[in-house]
Residue, then its C-alpha position, 0 to 999 in steps of 0.5 A: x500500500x502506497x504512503x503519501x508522505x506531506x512537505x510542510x515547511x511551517x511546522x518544521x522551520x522557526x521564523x525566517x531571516x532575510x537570508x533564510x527565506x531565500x534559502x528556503x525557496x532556492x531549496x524548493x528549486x532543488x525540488x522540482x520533478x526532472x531536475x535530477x534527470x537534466x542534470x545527469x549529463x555533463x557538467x561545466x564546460x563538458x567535464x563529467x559533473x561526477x564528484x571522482x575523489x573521496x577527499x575532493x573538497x572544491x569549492x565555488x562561489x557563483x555571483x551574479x557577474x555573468x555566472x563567473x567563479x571566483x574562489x575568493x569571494x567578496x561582500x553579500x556572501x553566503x555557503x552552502x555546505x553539501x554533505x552527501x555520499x559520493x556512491x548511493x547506499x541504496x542502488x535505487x538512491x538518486x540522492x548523490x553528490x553527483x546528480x546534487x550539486x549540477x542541480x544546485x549550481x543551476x539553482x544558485x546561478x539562477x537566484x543570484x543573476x541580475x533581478x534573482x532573489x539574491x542578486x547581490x550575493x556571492x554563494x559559495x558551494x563546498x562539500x564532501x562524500x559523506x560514504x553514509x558513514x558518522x565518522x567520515x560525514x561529521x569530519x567533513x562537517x567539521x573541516x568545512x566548519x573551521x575552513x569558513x561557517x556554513x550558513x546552511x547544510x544540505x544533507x546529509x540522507x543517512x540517519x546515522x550521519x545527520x544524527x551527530x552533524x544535526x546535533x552539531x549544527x544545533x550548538x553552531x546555529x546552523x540550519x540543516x534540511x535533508x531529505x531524510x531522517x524519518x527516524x521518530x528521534x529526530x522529532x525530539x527538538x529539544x535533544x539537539x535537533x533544534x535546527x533539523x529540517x526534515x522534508x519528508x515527515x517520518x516513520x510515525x506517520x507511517x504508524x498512525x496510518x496503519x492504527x487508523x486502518x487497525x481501529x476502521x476495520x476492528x482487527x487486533x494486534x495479533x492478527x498482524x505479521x511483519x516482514x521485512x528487510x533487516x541487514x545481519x547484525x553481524x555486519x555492524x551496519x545498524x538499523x535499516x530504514x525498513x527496521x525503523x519503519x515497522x518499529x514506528x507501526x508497531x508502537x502505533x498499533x501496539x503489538x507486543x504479540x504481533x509476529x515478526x520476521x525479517x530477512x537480509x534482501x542481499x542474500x534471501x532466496x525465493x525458498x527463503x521467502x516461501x519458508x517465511x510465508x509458510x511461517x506466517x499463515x499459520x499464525x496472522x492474516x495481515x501481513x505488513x511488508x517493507x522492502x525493495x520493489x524487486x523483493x516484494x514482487x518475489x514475495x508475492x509470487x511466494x504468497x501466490x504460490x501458497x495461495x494466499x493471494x486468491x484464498x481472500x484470507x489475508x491481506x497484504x500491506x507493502x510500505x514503500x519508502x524507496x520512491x520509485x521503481x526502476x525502468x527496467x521492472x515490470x510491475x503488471x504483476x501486482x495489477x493481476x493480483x490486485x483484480 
């Protein structure tokens, strides 16, 4: 079942400077549909615009003197700080370095031209490969911090990186806007997170949804199962985002009896997904899923094996929390068993 998840500015940011409330709209720019496709291609001057080196920390100041670069800067001035990782941590994240700041070169030059909302201003834009990692993402916080204060953060996207750097930018007084962290903690203000912006709401919404979908329909606690994505405690790579998701539904309907199981997608097989299923029937008749579009299809083609698709006993709920699918998928599947 697909989540809607709203965009709204007014209940996340204080009260506007005369910087900021440019800021916000040049970051409603980044926004638009499309961008992110127009700008995969070459960047200045035919170059690649894709970010090669790991410690690779250019900067640049656009002004509004025909789009010039100039490194040394003068007068109004303003920087942009840009913490994103180089590679995606998700083959389906678009959100990288690389297909990022073309997008806010463009924004910037348009803003700062002759009659921009920042004609005036010089816009400096530096940023480091964050590799989704707190070590590395809070050094290049700080590196840019004591190189020159940022006015704002852009990113980063991985919640253990915007845990620390959120909290940083709280005692410096410098805004954060990320398009992620959904994690429920970053909604505690008042524990270091007084500047974070989320544009994405959070898991909790996730959660009221499906406690609203539990109390329509009379159904109980128990009569739910989770399934879903969750890396190998072994790797040491934390919680995924699906993890984190499903903990918010399950405190929102609370489900102390509710079953759970969960699998790693990077190694799961078909006949591990039969087996969870065979599990499942058993004990629940709402499953609640959450993982990769390519691993809920398989999962499906398991539940209709199992014919717990065409029996009309259970009911599947998918949390999608990725964006968007592939081109190279074919999703007529779910239509056909959605009739």
């Amino acid at each position: 079942m697909p989540v809607t998840t709203v965009i709204d500015l007014r209940r996340a940011v204080k009260p506007c400077t005369a910087i900021q409330q440019p800021l916000l709209l040049l970051l409603l720019l980044l926004l638009l549909p499309g961008l992110d496709a127009a700008v995969s291609g070459p960047g200045r001057n035919g170059t690649s615009s894709t970010v090669t080196q790991i410690c690779d920390h250019r900067s640049m100041v656009a002004d509004d003197s025909n789009g010039t670069v100039d490194t040394e800067g003068h007068g109004k001035f303003i920087k942009f700080a840009i913490l994103l990782p180089e590679k995606p941590s998700k083959a389906r994240d678009v959100r990288i370095l690389s297909t990022v700041l073309p997008v806010i070169e463009m924004a910037t030059k348009v803003v700062t031209d002759p009659g921009g909302l920042l004609a005036g201003f010089r816009i400096e834009i530096d940023h480091r490969d964050t590799r989704c990692s707190s070590t590395y993402g809070g050094l290049g916080a700080f590196d840019m911090f004591l190189k020159r204060k940022p006015d704002i953060f852009f990113g980063p996207i991985c919640d253990y990186v915007i845990a620390p750097i959120a909290r940083y930018g709280a005692v410096w007084g410098i805004p954060l806007i990320t398009s992620g962290g959904l994690t429920e903690a970053f909604s505690l203000k008042q524990n270091g997170y007084s500047t974070l912006t989320r544009l994405m709401g959070n898991y909790h919404e996730f959660g009221a949804m499906m406690r609203d979908i539990h109390i329509h329909y009379q159904w109980t606690a128990g009569s739910a199962a989770y399934l879903y994505h969750e890396w190998d405690e072994k790797l040491g790579r934390g919680f995924t985002d699906c993890s984190m998701a499903i903990n918010s539904i399950n405190r929102a309907i609370g489900g102390n009896q509710t079953t759970s199981d969960t699998f790693d997608e990077e190694t799961a097989k078909y006949a591990d997904y039969l087996r969870l299923l065979r599990r499942i029937e058993k004990r629940a008749r709402i499953v609640i899923m959450c993982a990769s579009p390519a691993t809920i299809r398989e999962i499906m083609l398991a539940a209709a094996e199992l014919n717990m698709v065409s029996s009309g006993e259970y009911v599947f709920f998918n949390i999608e929390i990725f964006g968007r699918y592939g081109p190279e998928h074919n999703f007529i599947f779910f239509a056909r068993l959605l009739v």
